[in-house]
N, C-alpha and C positions, 0 to 999 in steps of 0.2 A: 504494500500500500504506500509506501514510504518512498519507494522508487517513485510509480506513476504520479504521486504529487509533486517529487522532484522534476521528474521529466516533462509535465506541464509547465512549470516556473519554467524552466529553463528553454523551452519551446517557447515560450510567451516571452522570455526576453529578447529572442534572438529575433522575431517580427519586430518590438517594440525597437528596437537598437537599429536594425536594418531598413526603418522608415525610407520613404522616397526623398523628402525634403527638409531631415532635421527632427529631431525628437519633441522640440520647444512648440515647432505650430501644428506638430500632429499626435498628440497623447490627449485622452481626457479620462473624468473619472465620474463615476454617477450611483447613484441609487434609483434601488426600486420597492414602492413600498402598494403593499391591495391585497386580495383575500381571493379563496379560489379553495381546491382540494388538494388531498392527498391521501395514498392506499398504497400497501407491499402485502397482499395477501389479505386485504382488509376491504370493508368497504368505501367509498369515500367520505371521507370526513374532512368536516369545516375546517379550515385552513386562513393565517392570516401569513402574508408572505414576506421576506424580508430580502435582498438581494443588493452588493455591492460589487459593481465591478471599475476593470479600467482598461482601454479600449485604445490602439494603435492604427494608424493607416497601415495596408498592406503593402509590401512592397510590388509583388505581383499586379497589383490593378488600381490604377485611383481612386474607383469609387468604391472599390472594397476593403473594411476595416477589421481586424480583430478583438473579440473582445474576452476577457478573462471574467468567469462570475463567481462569485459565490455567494451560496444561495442559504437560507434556511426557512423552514416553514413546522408552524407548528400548530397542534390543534385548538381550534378558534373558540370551545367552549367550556368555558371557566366558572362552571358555576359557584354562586356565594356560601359557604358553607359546606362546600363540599371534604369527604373526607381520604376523597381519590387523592392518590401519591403519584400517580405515572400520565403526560400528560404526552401524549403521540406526535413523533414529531421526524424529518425528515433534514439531512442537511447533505451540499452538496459541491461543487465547481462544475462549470460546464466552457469550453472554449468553441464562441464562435467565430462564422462568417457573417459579418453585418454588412448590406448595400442600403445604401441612403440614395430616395429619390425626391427632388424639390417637385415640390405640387403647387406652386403659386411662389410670393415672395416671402411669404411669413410660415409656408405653411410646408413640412415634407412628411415624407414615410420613409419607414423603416423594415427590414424583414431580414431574420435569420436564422441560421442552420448552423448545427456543430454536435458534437461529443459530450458526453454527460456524464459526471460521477455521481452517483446517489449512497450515501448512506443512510440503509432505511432502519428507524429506530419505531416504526408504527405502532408493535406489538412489545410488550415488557419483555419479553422473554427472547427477542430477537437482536440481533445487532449485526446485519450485512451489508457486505458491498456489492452496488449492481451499479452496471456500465449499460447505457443507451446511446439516445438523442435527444434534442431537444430542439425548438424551433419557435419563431416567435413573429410577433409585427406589432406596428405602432402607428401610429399617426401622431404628428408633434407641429409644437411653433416652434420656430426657429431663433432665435436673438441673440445669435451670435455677430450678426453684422459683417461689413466687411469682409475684418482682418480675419474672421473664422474664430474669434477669443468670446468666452462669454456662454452663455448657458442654452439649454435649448427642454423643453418642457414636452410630453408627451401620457399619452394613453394609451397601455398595450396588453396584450394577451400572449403566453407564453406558455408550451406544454409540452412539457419531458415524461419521457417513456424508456423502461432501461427493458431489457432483453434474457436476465440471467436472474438466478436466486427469488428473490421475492418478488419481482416485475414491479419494482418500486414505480410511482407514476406521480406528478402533478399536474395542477392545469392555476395557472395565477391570472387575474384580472389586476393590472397595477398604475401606479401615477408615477412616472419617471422622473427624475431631476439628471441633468448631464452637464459637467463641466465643461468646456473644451480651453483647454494653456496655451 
């Protein structure tokens, strides 16, 4: 486990470093925050989502960018008084392919594809790792201006699917925040 996390970082630096024009006007870094589900052998259950990543131009293609995530989600229902100890929960990284397309002057989308790690924690008595996909889109305002500096604002849906062990799975409805340096 310890390798593939290493080999991730180390794959995401060598994009992030190998930029087309400079690492200062093509890095940014963002959150994602919305509710949505999650299931590894379960069924789905309420989920609130949390996800930070940081995202490179590629070198391969201008309008295509990488992005590194990591994700966690946990089950959404807390009730008052309750005397439950284990509260279902999933965490994870996933590296994508994001392509960005302007829809107007304020306004773009977003869509993408990549690799998924999931560890699924759903069940107490569980604790596995499952490898997928995961894929995503967004519709966002733009204000970064110009120079490409400054922040950019979005709505998106996003939904990983792993293939081994538990069939670990989400699906997040979320409000974006993106930096771009």
């Amino acid at each position: 486990m310890k390798k593939f996390l290493t080999g991730i970082c180390l794959f995401t630096l060598i994009f992030i470093f190998s930029a087309n024009e400079g690492i200062s006007q093509e890095l940014s870094a963002g959150i994602d925050i919305g509710g949505g589900n999650i299931s590894g052998n379960t069924v789905n259950i309420g989920s609130y989502n949390l996800s930070f990543f940081v995202q490179s131009k590629s070198y391969f293609e201008d309008n295509l960018y990488l992005r590194l995530s990591m994700l966690y989600a946990q089950d959404i229902n807390l009730p008052l008084g309750s005397t439950r100890s284990y509260y279902p929960f999933i965490k994870g990284f996933s590296l994508k392919a994001i392509l960005f397309q302007d829809a107007g002057s304020l306004l773009y989308l977003e869509e993408g594809a990549g690799l998924l790690y999931l560890n699924d924690r759903t069940l107490s008595y569980k604790n596995t790792d499952d490898f997928g996909t995961v894929f995503s889109i967004l519709a966002g305002l733009d204000l970064t201006g110009f120079d490409n500096r400054g922040i950019k604002l979005g709505l998106g849906m996003e939904y990983g699917i792993t293939f081994n062990n538990t069939l670990a799975k989400y699906y997040s409805l979320y409000l974006q925040t993106q930096y771009f340096f």
